[in-house]
N, C-alpha and C positions, 0 to 999 in steps of 0.2 A: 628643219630637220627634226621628226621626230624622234629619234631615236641613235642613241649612238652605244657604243660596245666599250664594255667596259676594259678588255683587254684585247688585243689581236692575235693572240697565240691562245691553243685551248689542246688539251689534253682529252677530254670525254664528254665536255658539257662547255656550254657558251652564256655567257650572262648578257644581257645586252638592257640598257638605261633607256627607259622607256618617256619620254615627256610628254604632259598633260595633252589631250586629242580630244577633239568633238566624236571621231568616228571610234568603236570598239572592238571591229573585229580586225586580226592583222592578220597577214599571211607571210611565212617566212619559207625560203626556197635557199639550200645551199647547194651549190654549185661548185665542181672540181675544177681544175685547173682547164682542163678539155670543155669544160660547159655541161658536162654530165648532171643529173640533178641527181644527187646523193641522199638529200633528206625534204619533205616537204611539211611544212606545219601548217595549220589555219586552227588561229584559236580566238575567242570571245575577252577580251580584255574586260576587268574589272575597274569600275571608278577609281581613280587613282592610285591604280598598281603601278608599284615604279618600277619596277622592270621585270622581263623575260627571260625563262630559261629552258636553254634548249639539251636536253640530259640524252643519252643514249648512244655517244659518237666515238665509244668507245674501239668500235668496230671498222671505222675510215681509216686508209692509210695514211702514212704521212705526208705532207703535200700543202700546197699554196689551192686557197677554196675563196668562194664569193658567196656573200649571205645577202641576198635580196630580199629585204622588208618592205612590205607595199599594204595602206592602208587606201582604199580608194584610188584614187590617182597620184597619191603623194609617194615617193618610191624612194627607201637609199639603198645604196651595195656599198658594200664593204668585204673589204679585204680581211681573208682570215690565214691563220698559219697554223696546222697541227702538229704538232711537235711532240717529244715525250718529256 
C-alpha cells in the first residue's frame, strides 16, 4: 500500500499519507456512492512528499464516496464519508 488517508470522514479537503514510491505521478479519482466520478486529480509527486491534498469538495453532497489512488498498476480505494 502506498498510500493511506489520514482520516475517513472529510468536510472540504482530504489529506491522504503518501509512502516513499519509485513512480511520481499519481492519479486520484473520487467516486459517489452510485460510481459517478465527482473529482479527478493527476499530479506529479515531489521526492519525498509525505502526503496529498485534495482541497475544493466543499461543493459535494453529503454521502458515502470511493477515492481511487492508482500509481502505475499499484491501485488502493478507499472508503470516504463527507459529513459536516
Amino acid at each position: 500500500m502506498f498510500a493511506k488517508v489520514r482520516s475517513s470522514t472529510f468536510i472540504d479537503t482530504l489529506k491522504v499519507e503518501l509512502a516513499s514510491t519509485s513512480r511520481n505521478s499519481l492519479k486520484a479519482v473520487l467516486r459517489d456512492d452510485a460510481g459517478t466520478i465527482c473529482r479527478n486529480y493527476e499530479t506529479n509527486l515531489e521526492i519525498g512528499q509525505p502526503e496529498l491534498t485534495l482541497k475544493g469538495l466543499n461543493d459535494l453532497p453529503y454521502g458515502v464516496y470511493t477515492l481511487v489512488l492508482s500509481q502505475g498498476e499499484d491501485e488502493v480505494r478507499l472508503r470516504m464519508v463527507k459529513r459536516v
